[in-house]
N, C-alpha and C positions, 0 to 999 in steps of 0.2 A: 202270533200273527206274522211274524218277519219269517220263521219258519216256514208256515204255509204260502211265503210266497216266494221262497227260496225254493221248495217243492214242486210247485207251482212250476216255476221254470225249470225244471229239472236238475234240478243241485241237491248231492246229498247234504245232508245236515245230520250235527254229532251237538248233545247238547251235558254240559256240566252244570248239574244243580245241585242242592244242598239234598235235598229229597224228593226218593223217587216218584215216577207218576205224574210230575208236573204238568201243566198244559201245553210247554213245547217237549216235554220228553216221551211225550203220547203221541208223537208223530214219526219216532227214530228208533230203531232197534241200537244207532249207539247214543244210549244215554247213559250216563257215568254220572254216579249218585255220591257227594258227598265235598267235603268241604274245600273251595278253591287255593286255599292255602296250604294244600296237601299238595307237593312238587311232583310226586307221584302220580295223582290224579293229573295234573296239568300236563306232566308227559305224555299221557296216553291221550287224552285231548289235542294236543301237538301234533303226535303222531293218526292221528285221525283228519288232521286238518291243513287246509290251505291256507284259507285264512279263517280271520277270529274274530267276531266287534261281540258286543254285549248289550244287557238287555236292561242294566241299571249302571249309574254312575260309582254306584256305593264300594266296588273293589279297589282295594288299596293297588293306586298305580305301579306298585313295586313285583306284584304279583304278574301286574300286564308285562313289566320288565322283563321279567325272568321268562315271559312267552316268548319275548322280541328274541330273548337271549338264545332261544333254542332257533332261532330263523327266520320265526312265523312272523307274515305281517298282521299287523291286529290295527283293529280304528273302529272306535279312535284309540290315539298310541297311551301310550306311558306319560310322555308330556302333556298331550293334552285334555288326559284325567287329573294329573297333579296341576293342571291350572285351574281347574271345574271344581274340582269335588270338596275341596276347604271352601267356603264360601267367602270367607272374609281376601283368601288369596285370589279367587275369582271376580270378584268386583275391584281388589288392586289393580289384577291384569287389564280386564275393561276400562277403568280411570284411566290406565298410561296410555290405550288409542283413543280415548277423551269422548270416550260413550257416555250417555245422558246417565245418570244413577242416582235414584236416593242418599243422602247423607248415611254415612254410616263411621263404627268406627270399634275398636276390641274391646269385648269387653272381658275384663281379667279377673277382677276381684270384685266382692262384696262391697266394697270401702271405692270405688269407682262410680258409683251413682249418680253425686253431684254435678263429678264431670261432665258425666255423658249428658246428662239433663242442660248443663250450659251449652253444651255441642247440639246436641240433637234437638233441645225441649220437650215437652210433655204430650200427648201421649208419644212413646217410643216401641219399637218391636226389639224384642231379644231373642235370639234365632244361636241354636247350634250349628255351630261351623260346618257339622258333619254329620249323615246319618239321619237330615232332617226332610219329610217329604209329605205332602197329604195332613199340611199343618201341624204333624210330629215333628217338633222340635223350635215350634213358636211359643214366643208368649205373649199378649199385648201388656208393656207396663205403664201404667199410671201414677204411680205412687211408690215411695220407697218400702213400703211393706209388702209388695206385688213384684218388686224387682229382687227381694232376697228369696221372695217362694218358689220366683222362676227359676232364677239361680239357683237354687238346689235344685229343685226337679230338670231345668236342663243338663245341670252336668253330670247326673245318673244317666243320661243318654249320651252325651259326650262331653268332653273334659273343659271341650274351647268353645267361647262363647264370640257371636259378635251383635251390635246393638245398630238400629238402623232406626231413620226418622219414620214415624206414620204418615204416609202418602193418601191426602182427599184424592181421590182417584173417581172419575164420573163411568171409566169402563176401564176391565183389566181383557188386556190384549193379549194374543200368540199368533209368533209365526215359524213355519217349521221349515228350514230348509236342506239343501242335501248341496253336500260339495264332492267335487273331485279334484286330482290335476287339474284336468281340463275343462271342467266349467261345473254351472253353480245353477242351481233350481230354487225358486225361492214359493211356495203355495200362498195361496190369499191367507190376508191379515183377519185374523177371526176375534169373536169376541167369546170371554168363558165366564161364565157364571158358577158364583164357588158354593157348595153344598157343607154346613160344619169345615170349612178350610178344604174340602175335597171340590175337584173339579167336577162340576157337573151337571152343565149346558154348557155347548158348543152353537155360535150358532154361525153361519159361514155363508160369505163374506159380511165382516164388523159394518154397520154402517158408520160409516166415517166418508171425512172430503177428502177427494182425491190427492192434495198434496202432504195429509194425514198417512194416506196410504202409503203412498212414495216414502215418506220418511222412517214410517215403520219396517218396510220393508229393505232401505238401506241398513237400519242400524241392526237387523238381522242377520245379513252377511258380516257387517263391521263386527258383529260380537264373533262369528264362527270364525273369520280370519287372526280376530285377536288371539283366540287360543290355538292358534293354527292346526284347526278342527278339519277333517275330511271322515264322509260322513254324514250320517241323518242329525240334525240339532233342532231343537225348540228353543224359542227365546220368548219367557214370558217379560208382558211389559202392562204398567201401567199410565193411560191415559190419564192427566190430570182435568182438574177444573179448570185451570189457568193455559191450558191447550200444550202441554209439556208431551213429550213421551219418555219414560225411564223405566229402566230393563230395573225387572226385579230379580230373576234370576234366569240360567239356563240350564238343558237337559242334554244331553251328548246322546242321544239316544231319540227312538220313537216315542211319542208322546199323546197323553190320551187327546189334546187339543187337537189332535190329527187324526185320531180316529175315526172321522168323519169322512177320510178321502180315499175309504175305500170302495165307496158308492159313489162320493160326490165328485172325485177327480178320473182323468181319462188316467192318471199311475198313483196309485197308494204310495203314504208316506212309506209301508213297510216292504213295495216292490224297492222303490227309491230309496231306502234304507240298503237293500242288497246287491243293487246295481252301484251304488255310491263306493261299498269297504270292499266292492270286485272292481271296480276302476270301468266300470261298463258305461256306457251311453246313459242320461237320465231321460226318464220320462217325460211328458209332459204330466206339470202341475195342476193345469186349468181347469175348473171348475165343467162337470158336464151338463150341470142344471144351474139355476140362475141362483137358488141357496140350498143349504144343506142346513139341517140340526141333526146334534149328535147328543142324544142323553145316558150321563152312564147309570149302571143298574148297580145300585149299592145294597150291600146286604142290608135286608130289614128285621134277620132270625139270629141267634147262634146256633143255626143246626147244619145239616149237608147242604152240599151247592147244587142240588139238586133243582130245577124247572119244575114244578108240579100240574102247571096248568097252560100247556102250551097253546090250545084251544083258542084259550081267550085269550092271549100273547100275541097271537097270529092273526084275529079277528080281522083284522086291518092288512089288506092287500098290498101298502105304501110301505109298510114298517121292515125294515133291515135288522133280524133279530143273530147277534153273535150272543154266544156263552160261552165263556171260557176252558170252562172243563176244570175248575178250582174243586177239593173233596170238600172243602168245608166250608160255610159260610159265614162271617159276624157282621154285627151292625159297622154300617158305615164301609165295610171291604168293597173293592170293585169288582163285580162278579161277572159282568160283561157291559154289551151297551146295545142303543139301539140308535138308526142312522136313518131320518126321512128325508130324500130329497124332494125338490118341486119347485115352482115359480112362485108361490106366494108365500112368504114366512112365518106371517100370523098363521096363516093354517097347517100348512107342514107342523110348527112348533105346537100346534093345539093336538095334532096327530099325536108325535112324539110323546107328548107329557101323559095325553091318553091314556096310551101302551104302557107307559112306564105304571100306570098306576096296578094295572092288569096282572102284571108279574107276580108271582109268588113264586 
């Protein structure tokens, strides 16, 4: 989607991915198939390009290094992946400009339990530092025979672990913003509803009080200036009971919480994504209907990502249907989404849920 709006304004685009046929490499005659870690590949990527951001936080910021190294500007950079993408080092960063955040704290060994339980208390989340997204890489622990299960099953996904408090949360919040040099776009504060740990309702704008909003949308820039981010970022947070707001984590990149403003705002997060790592003028944010819902379409088969019944998908005149172009489908993957705006959000939302059921 950043693709088609880099196209859109007329910019070539060159795309590196692990395998061919992807859904942005189905748009560019150069697409370069194979692994970022190949120096190789990364040259010819280089030489195809002006500049360079990315489409997940997960590449080792050392690989973004050795882009810088060849000349290229890239954003977000080297440093401000290596402050994002460890998790446990990304909520350090946030603590030192004294951002609201869940307790949290490392967790190293087996034989660390007790502690963390004195720290944190009962229930606690155990979360891989690294490589964790879409609820991969969570655990909720309870008890000490739930905190060695997780612990071996997380650190077959990565090695470093860290342990954070369970936050009563009344709404989990995001807001997406987009920086440059010279100034800063911040979109409405939305609320997301999570499907099995995946996200999946948006509904935009959160109802929340106005000095709710203010606040949320301060300590969304405080978090992108902390990692001295330029660039598209999402900051998700959680609303508490006791009227708190604390950043649970952030995405340096487009994000599905924004998905929604490619209908619902007068500039997409993923125009403002590419006007942002070109140094261009940003859009406006603002909302073009008074709410938007944004539902994603999660695989319901393990077969192709194929559409079958576009018919009854489309029945509905209001409905905003993207597909991805993913070859294959499994349960829970995100395979596109659907985006109704309107004035009134009990009914938009009753559209949306609708449709969604429609898809096959």
């Amino acid at each position: 989607m950043s693709a088609m709006a880099a196209k859109r304004m007329g910019f070539d685009i060159a795309i590196l991915e692990k395998e061919a046929g992807s859904p942005a490499g189905q748009l560019t005659s150069m697409e370069i198939t194979g692994s970022a870690s190949d120096k190789k590949l990364l040259r010819k990527l280089a030489a195809y390009s002006d500049v360079i951001t990315l489409e997940n936080e997960f590449i080792d910021y050392r690989i973004i290094e050795y882009l810088e190294s060849l000349g290229k500007k890239v954003f977000p950079s080297s440093e401000t992946i290596s402050l994002i993408q460890d998790k446990l080092i990304q909520k350090q960063t946030l603590r030192k400009h004294n951002i609201p955040l869940p307790k949290f704290t490392a967790a190293e060994h087996k034989s660390d339990f007790e502690k963390i339980v004195e720290f944190l208390g009962l229930p606690f989340v155990l979360k891989s530092r690294k490589m964790g997204y879409d609820g991969y890489g969570n655990a909720l622990v309870k008890n000490k025979r739930e905190f060695i299960a997780a612990f071996d099953k997380l650190t077959r996904r990565h090695s470093k672990l860290l342990a954070e408090e369970f936050v009563h949360f009344t709404k989990e919040l995001a807001v997406m913003a987009a920086r440059t040099k010279n100034e800063t776009c911040v979109y409405p504060v939305v609320e997301t509803i999570q499907k099995n740990h995946i996200c999946h309702t948006v509904l935009a704008p959160a109802k929340l009080n106005k000095n709710i909003i203010t606040k949320a949308r301060k300590i969304a820039v405080d978090c992108v200036k902390a990692v001295k981010g330029y660039g598209l970022f999402g900051v998700e947070m959680f609303y508490t009971k006791d009227g708190r707001i604390l950043v649970n984590e952030m995405a340096p990149r487009p994000h599905n919480s924004g998905h929604y403003t490619i209908e619902g705002c007068v500039t997409s997060q993923f125009e403002n994504h590419v006007r942002a790592v070109l140094g261009l003028p940003l859009g406006s944010a603002e909302m073009v209907n008074p709410t938007a819902v944004m539902i994603n379409l999660l695989g319901k088969t393990n077969q192709s990502g194929e559409v079958k019944n576009y018919k009854n998908a489309l029945s509905d005149e209001d409905i905003h249907l993207h597909v991805y172009g993913k070859k294959s489908s499994r349960i829970g993957r995100k395979m596109g989404h659907i985006t109704v705006t309107g004035s009134n959000a009990k009914v938009i939302l009753k559209k949306a849920k609708s449709a969604e059921k429609k898809i096959v």
